[in-house]
C-alpha positions as CSV (number, residue, x, y, z in Angstrom):
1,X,-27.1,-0.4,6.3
2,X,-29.5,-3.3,5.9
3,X,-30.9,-5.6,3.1
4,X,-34.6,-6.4,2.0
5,X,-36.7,-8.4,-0.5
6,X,-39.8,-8.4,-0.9
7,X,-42.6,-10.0,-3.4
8,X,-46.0,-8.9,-4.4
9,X,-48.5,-11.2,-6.4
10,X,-47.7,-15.5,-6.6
11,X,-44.7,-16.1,-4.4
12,X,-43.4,-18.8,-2.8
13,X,-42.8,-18.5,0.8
14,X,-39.4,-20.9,1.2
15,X,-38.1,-19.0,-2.0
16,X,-39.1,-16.0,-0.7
17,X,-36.9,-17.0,2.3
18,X,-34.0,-18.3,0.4
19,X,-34.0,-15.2,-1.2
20,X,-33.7,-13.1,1.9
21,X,-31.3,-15.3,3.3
22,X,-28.9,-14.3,0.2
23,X,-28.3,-11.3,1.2
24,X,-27.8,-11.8,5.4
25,X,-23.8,-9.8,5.1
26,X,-25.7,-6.7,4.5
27,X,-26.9,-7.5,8.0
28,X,-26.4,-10.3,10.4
29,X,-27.6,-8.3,13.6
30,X,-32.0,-9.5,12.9
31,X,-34.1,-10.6,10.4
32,X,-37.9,-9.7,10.1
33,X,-40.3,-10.9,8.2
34,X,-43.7,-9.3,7.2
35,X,-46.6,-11.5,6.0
36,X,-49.7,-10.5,4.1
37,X,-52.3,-11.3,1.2
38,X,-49.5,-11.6,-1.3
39,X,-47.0,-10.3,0.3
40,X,-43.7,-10.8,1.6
41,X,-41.5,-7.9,3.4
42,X,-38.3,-9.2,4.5
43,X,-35.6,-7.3,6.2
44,X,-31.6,-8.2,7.1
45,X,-31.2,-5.1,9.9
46,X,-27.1,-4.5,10.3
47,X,-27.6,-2.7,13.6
48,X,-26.1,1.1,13.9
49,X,-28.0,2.7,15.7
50,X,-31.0,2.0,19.4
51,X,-30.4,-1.9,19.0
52,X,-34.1,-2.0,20.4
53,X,-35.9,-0.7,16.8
54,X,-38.0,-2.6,15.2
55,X,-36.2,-4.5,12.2
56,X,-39.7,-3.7,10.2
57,X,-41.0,-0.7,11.3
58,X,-45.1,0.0,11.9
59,X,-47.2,2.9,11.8
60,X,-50.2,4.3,11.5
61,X,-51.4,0.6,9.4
62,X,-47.9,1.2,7.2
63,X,-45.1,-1.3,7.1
64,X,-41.3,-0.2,6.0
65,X,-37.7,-1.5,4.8
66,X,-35.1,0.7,5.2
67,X,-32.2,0.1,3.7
68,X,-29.5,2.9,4.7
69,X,-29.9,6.4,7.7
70,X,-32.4,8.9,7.8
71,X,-30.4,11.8,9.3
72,X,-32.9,13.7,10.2
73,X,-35.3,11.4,12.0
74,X,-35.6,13.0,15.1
75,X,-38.0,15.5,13.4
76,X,-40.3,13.0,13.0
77,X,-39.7,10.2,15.7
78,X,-38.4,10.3,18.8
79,X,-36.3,7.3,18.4
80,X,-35.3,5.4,15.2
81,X,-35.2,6.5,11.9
82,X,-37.1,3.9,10.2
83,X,-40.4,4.4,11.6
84,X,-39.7,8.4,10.7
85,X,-40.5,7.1,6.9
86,X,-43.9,6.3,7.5
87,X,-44.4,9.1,9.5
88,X,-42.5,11.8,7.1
89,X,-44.4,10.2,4.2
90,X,-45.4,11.6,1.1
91,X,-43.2,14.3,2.1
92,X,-40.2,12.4,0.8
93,X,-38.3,15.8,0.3
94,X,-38.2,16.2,4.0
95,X,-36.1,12.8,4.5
96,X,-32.2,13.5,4.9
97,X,-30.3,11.2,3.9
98,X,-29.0,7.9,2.2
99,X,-31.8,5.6,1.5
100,X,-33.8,2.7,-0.5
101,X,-36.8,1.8,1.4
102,X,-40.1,0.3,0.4
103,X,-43.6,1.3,2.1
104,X,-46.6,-0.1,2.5
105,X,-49.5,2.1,2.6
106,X,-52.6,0.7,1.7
107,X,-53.3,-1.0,-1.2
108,X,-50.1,0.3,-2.6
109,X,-46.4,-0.1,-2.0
110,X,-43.6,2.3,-3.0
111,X,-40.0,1.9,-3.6
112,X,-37.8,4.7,-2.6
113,X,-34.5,5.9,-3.4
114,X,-32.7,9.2,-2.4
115,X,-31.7,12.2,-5.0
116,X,-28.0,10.9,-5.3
117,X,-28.8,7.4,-5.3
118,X,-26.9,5.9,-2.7
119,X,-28.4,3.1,-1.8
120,X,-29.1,0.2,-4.2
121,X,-33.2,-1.3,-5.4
122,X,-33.7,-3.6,-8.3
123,X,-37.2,-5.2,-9.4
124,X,-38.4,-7.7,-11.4
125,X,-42.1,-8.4,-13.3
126,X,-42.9,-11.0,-14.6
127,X,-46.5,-12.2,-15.2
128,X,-48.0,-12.7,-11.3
129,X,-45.3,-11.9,-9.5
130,X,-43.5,-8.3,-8.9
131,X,-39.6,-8.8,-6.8
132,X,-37.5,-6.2,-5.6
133,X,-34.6,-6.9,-3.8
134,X,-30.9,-4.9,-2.5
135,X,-29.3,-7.0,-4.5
136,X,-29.9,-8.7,-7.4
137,X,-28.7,-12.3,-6.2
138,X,-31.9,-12.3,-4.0
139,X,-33.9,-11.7,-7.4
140,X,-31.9,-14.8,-9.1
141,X,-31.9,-17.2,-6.1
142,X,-35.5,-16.6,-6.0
143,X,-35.8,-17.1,-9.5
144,X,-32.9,-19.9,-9.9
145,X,-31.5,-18.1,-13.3
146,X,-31.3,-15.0,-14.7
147,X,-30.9,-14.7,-18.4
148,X,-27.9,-12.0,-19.7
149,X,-28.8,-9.0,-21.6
150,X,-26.7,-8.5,-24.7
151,X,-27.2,-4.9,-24.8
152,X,-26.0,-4.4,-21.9
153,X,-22.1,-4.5,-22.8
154,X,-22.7,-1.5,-25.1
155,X,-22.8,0.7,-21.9
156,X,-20.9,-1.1,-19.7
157,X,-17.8,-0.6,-21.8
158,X,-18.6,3.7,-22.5
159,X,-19.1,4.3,-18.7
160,X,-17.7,1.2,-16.5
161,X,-21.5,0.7,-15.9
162,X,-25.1,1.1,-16.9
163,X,-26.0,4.6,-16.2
164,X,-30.0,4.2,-16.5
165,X,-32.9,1.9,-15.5
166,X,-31.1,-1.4,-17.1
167,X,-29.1,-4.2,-15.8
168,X,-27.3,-6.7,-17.0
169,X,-30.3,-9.3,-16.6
170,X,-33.2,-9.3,-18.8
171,X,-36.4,-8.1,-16.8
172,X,-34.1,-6.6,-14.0
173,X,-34.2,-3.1,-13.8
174,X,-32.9,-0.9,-10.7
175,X,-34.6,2.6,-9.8
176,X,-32.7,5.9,-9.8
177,X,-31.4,8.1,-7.4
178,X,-34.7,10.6,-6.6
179,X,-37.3,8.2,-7.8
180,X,-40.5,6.1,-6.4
181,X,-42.2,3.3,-8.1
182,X,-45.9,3.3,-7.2
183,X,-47.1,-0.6,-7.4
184,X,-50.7,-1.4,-7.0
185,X,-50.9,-4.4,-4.7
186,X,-54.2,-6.3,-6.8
187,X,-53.5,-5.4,-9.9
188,X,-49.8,-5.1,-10.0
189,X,-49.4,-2.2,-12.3
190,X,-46.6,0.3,-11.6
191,X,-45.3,3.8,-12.6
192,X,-42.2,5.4,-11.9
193,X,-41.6,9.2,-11.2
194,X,-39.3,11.4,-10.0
195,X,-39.9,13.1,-6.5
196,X,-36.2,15.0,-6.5
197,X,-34.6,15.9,-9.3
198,X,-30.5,17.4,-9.9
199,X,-32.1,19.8,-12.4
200,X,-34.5,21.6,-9.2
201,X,-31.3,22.5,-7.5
202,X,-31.0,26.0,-6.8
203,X,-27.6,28.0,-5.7
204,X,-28.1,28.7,-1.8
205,X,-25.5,31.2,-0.1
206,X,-27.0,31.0,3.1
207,X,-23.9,29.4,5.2
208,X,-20.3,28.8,4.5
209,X,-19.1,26.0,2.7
210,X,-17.0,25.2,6.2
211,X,-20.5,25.6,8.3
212,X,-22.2,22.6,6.0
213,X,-19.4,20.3,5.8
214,X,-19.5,20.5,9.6
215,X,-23.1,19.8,9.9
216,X,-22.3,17.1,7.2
217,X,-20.1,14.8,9.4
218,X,-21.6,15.3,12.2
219,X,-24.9,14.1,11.1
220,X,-22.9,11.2,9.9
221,X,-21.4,10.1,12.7
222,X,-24.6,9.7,14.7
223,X,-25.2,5.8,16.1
224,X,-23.8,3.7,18.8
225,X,-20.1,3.1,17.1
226,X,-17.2,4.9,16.4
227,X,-16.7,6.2,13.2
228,X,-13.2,6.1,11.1
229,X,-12.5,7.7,7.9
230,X,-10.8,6.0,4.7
231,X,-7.6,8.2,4.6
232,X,-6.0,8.5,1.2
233,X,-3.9,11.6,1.8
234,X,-5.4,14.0,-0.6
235,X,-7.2,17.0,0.2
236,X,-10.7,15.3,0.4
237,X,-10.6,12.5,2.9
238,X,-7.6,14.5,5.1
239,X,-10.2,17.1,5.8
240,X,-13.0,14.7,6.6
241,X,-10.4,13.2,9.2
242,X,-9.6,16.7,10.9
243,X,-13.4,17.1,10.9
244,X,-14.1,14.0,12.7
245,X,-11.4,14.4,14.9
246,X,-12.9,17.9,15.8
247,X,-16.4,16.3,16.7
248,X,-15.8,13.4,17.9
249,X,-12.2,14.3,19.9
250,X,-10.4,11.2,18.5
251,X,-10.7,9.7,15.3
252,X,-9.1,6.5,13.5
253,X,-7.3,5.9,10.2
254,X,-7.5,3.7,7.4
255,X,-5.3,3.7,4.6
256,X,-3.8,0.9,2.0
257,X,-0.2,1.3,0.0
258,X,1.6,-1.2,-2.3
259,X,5.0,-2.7,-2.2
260,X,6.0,-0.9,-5.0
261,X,6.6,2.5,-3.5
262,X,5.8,4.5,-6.7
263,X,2.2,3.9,-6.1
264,X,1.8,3.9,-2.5
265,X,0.8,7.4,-0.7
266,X,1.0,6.1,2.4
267,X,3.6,8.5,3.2
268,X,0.9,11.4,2.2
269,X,-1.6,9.8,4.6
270,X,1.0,9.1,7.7
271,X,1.8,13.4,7.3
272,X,-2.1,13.8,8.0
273,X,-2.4,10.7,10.8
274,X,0.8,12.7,12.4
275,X,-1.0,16.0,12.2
276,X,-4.2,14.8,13.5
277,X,-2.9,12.3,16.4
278,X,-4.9,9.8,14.9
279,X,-5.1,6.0,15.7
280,X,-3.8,5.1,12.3
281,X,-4.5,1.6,10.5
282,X,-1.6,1.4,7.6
283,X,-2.7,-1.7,5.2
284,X,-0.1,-3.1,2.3
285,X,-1.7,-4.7,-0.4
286,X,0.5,-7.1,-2.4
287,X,-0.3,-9.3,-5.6
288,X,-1.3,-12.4,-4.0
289,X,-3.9,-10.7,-1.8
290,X,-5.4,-8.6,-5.2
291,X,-5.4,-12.7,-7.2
292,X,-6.9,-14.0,-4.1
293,X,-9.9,-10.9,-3.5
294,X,-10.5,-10.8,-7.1
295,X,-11.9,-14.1,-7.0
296,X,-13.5,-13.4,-4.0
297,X,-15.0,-9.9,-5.2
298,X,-16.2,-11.6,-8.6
299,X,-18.4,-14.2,-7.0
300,X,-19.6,-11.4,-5.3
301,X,-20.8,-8.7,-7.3
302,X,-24.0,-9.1,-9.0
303,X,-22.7,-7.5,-12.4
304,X,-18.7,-6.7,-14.1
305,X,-16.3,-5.0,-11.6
306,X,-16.2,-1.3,-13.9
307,X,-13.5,-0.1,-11.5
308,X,-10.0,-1.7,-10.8
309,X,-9.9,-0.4,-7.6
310,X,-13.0,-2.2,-5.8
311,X,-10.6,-5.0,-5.3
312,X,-7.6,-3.0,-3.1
313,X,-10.9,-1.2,-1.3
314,X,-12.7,-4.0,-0.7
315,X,-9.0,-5.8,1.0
316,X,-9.1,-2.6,3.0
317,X,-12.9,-2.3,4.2
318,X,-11.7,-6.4,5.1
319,X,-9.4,-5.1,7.6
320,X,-11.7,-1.6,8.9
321,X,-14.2,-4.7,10.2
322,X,-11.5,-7.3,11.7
323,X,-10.3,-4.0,13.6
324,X,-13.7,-3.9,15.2
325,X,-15.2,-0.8,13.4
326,X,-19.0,-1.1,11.5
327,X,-19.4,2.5,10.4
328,X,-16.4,4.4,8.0
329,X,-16.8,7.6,6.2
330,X,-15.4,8.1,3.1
331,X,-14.5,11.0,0.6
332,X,-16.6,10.3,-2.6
333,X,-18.1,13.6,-4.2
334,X,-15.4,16.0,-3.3
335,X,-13.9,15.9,-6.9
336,X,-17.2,16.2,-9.1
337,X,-18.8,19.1,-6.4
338,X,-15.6,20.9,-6.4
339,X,-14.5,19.9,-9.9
340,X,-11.2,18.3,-9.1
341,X,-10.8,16.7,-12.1
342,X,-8.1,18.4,-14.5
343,X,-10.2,16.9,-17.1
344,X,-13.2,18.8,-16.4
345,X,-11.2,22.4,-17.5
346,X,-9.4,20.6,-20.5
347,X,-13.2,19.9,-21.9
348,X,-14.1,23.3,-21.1
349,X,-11.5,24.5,-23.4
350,X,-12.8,22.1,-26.1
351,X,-16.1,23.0,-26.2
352,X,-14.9,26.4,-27.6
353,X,-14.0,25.0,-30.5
354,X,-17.3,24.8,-31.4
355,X,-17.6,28.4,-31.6
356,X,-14.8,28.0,-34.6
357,X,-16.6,29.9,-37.5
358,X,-14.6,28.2,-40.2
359,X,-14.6,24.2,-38.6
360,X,-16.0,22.2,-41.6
361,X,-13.0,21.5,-42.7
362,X,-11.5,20.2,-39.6
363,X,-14.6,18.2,-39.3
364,X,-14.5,16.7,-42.4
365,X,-10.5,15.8,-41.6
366,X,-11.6,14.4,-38.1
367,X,-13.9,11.7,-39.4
368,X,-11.3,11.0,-42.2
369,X,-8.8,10.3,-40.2
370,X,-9.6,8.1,-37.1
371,X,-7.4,7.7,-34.2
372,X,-8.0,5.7,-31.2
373,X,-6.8,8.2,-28.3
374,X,-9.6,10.0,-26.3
375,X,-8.6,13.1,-27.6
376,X,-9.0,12.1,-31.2
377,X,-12.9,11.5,-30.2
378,X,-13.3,15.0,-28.0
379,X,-12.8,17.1,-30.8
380,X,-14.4,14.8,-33.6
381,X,-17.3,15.8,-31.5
382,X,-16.4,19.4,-30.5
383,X,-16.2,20.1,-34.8
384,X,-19.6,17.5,-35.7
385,X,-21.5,19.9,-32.6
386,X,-22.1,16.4,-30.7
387,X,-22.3,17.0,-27.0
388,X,-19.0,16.7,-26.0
389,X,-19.0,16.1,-22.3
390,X,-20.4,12.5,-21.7
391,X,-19.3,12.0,-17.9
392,X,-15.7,12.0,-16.8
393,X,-15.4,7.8,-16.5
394,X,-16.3,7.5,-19.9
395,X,-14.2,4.5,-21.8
396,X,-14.6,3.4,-24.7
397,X,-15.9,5.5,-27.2
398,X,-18.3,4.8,-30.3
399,X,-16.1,3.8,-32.6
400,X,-13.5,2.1,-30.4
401,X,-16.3,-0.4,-29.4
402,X,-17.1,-1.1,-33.1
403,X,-13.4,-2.2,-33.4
404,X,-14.0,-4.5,-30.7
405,X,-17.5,-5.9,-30.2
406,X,-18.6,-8.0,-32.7
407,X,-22.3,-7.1,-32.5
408,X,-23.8,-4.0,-33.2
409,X,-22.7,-0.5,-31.9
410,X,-25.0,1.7,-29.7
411,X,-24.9,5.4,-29.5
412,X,-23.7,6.2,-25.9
413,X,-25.9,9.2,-26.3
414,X,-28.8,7.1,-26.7
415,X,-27.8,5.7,-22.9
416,X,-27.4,8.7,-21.1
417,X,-30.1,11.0,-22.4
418,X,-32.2,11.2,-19.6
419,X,-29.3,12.2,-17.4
420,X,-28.0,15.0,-19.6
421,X,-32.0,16.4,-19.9
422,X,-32.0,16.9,-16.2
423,X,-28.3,18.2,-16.2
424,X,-28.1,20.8,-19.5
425,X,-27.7,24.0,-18.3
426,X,-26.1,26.9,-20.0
427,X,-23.3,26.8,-17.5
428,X,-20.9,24.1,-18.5
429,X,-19.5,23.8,-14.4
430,X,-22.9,23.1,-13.1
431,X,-23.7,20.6,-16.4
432,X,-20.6,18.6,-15.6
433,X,-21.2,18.2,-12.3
434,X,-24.4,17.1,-11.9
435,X,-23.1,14.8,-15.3
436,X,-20.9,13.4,-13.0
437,X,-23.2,12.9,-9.9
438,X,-25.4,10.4,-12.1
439,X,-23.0,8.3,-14.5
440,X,-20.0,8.1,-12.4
441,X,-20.8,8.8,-9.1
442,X,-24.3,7.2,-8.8
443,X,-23.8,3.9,-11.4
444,X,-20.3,3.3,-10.8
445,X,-18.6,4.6,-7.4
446,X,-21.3,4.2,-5.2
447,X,-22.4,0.7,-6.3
448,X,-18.9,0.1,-6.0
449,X,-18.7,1.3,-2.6
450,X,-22.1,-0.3,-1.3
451,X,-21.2,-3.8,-2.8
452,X,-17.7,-3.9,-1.1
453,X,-18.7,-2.0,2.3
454,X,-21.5,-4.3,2.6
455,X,-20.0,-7.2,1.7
456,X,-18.4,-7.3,4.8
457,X,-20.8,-5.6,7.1
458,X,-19.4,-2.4,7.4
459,X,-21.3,0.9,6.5
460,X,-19.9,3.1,4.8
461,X,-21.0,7.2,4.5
462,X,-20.1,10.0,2.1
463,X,-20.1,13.5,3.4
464,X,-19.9,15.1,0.7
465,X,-22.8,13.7,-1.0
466,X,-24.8,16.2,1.1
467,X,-28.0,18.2,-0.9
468,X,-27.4,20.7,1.3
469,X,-23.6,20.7,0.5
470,X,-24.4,20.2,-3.5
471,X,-26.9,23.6,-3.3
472,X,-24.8,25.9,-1.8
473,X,-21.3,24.8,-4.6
474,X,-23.2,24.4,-7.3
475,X,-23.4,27.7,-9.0
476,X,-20.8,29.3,-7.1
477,X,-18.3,31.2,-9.4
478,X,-15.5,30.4,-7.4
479,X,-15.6,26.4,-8.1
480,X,-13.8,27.8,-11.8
481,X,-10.9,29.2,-10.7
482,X,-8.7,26.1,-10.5
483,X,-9.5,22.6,-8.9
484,X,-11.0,22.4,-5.8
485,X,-10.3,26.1,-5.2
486,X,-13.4,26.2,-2.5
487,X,-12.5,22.9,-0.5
488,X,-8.9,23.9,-0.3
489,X,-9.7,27.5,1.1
490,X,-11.5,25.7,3.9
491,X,-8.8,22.6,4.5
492,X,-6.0,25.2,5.2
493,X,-7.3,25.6,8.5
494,X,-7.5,22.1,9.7
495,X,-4.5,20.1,7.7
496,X,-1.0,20.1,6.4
497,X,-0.2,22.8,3.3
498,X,1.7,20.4,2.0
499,X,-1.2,17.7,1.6
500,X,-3.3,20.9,-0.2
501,X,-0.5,22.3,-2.3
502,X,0.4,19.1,-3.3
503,X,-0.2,17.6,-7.3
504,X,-3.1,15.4,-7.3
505,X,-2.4,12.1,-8.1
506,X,-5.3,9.5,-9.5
507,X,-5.5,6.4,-8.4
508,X,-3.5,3.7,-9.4
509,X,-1.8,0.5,-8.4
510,X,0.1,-2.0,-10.2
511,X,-2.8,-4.5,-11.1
512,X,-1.3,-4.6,-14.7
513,X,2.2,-5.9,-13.3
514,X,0.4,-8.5,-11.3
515,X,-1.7,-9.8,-14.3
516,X,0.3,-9.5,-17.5
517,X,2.5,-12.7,-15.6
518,X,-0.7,-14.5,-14.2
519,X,-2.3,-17.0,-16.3
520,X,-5.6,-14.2,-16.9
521,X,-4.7,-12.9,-20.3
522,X,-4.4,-16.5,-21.6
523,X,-7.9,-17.4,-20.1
524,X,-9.2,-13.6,-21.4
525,X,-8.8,-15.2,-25.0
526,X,-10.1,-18.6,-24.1
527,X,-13.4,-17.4,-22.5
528,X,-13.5,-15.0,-25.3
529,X,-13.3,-17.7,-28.1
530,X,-16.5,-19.6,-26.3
531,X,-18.6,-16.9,-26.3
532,X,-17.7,-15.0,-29.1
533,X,-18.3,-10.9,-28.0
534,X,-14.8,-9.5,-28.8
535,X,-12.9,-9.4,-32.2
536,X,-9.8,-11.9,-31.8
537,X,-7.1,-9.5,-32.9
538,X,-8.4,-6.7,-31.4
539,X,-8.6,-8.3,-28.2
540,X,-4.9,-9.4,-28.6
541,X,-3.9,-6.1,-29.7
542,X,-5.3,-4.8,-26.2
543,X,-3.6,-7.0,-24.0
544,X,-0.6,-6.4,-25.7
545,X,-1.3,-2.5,-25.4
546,X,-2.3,-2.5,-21.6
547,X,1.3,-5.1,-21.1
548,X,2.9,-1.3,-22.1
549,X,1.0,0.3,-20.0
550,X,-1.7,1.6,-22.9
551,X,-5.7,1.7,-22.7
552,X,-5.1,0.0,-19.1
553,X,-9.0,1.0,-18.3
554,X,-10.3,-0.5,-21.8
555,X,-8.2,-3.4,-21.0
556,X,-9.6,-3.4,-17.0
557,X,-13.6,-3.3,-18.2
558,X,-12.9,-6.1,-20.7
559,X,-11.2,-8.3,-18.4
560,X,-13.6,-8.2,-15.8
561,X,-16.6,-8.5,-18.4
562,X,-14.7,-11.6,-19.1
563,X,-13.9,-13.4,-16.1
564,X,-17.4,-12.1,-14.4
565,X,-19.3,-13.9,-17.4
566,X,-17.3,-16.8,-16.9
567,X,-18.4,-17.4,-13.2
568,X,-22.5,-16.4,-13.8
569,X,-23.0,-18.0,-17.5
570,X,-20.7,-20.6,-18.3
């Protein structure tokens, strides 16, 4: 886990350092700094793995930032993974694992990111000048100001983020999991294409489901630390642990409950830390510590927070570093590879309403008679032949934002075209899956985990984020039988039944009890009245909803638009 920026064209040396220095938590261990006919390569190394490689690596008249692991890197160098990129390169098939690098080859320089998108790259163009950056606070320091894009909001509240090229800042984009932007380095012109693509993957039988998550963690535990595991207590990060413990002979624990006992599972996670013998960290989270690493986390993050629980995850990946460790796997993927979602089989069952032969009626009544529950909106769609299934974090729907938002209503479609292109298939499994993997894994969970994890220096890897992994699930029948059907057939030889036969619980913790008595819902309607994005009563009517309990995740993505645009525009 590291941190570049770099600039092409008319740049400024001491901003160009200011810039880099921005982003020095994603890697306090060495900086680098690379220097040519305008250029500047700069690099924040957070060291993993051979302390003794080269912070910018050289080869062969090439020049590279890595930002992430290269699994594989032994097939191509003997001794650190970043000079394996110049050396794998254009083969970037070849290259396992999670990455955002850019090369120098030549007179051009490309900026890489791996199929699931791991790893974060945004750029910038403006007239002389070409910046790309991990984050986009080295873009804006460089810069001084950013200016906010409007249009942004629109997508923000359907998904909890921006699932395509566009950010939140006009003239920032960021690249997508499996693309490379090709820059010329004299006349600055640039293409992006795809080199791996979700819609190329093809069903592989070849090993056992057990055999490749094997391979999976132990590729992931390679470096010079020890590796813990975020343990929850499901299914998903319970087997990681027992996997772990199997290679590694030990293995050590992280997991975070609440005061109030009716959200905490830390019951759940002690069973499996029992079962495992492992050296197990158990981390309460109360309401001052959530008011106190909101602020923190909001000052932070480059763009709105589109999940509640970065702020309890970002407490925990706090303590994971004061308890010595740099490296954590965690369990992101299980649920959209082996459709863990309940929600994923309730859809299915609504898309055969389409196949109704007599549904004009119905849709005629749907769009009569609105209603602002989710399931109002499924069917409205399932009756009007509108694709139905728009990624399992979706939020707000179409017409829920026009009762909000004061400006004018996109088509969520219109957002998230490209991703459902390279997911349709006739098999509705394999299409919400590979859905999933872009808008909510891709846009919103794994920014999320990146921005906390490296935040505090600490890398964190996902296991089941594995190609290898996603090629052999993907079409295999069994995945429809009932949730998780697969991973649990392989769990019940290494945990508890009882953690596998258990009812999967989502996550949740009491961030409405702690709010609806702070001073935030007040301030929601004071920032609101300044700037002017939200409908007064409708805003009202949701706070007073989510105090019940009600559209708790519409009220979550508004609040932090809020309080987020507060601290970067006003």
């Amino acid at each position: 886990m590291c941190g570049f920026f770099g600039a092409v064209g008319e740049f400024n040396f001491y901003k160009a350092k200011k810039a880099l220095n921005s982003l020095l938590h994603r890697g306090k261990d060495s900086q680098a700094i690379y220097l040519s006919t305008n250029l500047f390569l700069g690099h924040n190394r957070l060291y993993i793995l051979n302390s003794s490689a080269p912070t910018i690596g050289f080869k062969n008249k090439k020049a590279v930032v890595l930002n992430g692991e290269i699994y594989n890197y032994l097939k191509f160098h003997p001794t650190t993974d970043t000079l394996a990129i110049p050396l794998a390169f254009p083969n970037l098939k070849a290259l396992d694992g999670m990455f955002a690098f850019a090369l120098l080859e030549g007179d051009y320089l490309y900026l890489v990111k791996d199929i699931f998108g791991k790893k974060p790259l945004y750029y910038f163009f403006k007239e002389n000048l070409f910046l790309f950056a991990s984050e986009i606070k080295a873009i804006e320091r460089y810069l001084g100001t950013l200016e906010f894009d409007p249009q942004s909001l629109n997508s923000y509240l359907s998904f909890g983020s921006i699932p395509n090229s566009n950010t939140f800042y006009k003239g920032v984009k960021k690249l997508l999991g499996g693309e490379v932007l090709k820059l010329n380095l004299k006349t600055l012109k640039s293409e992006v294409f795809k080199f791996d693509s979700f819609k190329e993957i093809k069903g592989s039988f070849s090993s056992s489901v057990e055999e490749i998550l094997k391979r999976s963690v132990k590729k992931r535990l390679q470096g010079d630390f020890e590796v813990a595991v975020l343990l929850s207590g499901g299914v998903d990060s319970s087997l990681l642990s027992a996997l772990v413990k199997q290679e590694q002979g030990k293995v050590s624990t992280f997991s975070i409950g609440y005061p109030q006992k009716r959200y905490s599972e830390l019951s759940f996670s002690k069973e499996v830390a029992n079962h495992l013998k492992s050296n197990h960290y158990e981390i309460i989270f109360n309401k001052e510590q959530f008011l106190e690493n909101l602020e923190e986390i909001v000052l932070h993050f480059d763009e709105p927070i589109g999940d509640s629980a970065t702020i309890p995850l970002f407490y925990l990946l706090k303590k994971v570093k004061e308890s010595g460790f740099k490296v954590v796997l965690s369990g992101e993927g299980a649920d959209e590879l082996f459709l863990g979602y309940r929600q994923y089989f309730e859809i299915q069952d609504i898309y055969k309403a389409r196949e109704l032969r007599y549904k004009n009626w119905l849709r005629n009544y749907f769009k009569k008679h609105f209603s602002p529950n989710r399931e109002w909106e499924l069917y409205k769609r399932a009756f009007s032949d509108e694709e139905i299934f728009r990624g399992s974090c979706e939020v707000f729907s179409d017409l829920q934002k026009s009762i909000f938002l004061k400006s004018k209503v996109n088509d969520s479609l219109e957002e998230i075209e490209e991703i459902l292109l390279e997911a349709k298939s006739k098999d509705l499994w394999r299409f919400f899956t590979l859905v999933d993997l872009r808008i909510r894994l891709e846009h919103l969970y794994l920014k999320k985990l990146d921005m906390v994890s490296m935040a505090v220096g600490v890398e964190a890897r996902t296991p089941f984020l594995d190609k290898e992994l996603l090629e052999r699930v993907i079409d295999d029948p069994q995945r429809a039988l009932a949730p998780k059907t697969i991973l649990k057939e392989v769990a019940k030889k290494y945990i508890p039944l009882t953690i596998i036969q258990r009812k999967k619980k989502g996550f949740s913790y009491p961030f409405m009890e702690w709010l609806k008595d702070s001073d935030f819902p007040a301030k929601m309607v004071k920032i609101n009245s300044e700037i002017g994005v939200f409908k007064e009563d409708s805003l009202q009517f949701l706070i007073q909803s989510a105090k019940r309990n009600r559209f708790s995740r519409h009220f979550w993505l508004v609040f932090s638009f809020l309080i987020w645009f507060e601290k970067k525009f006003l």
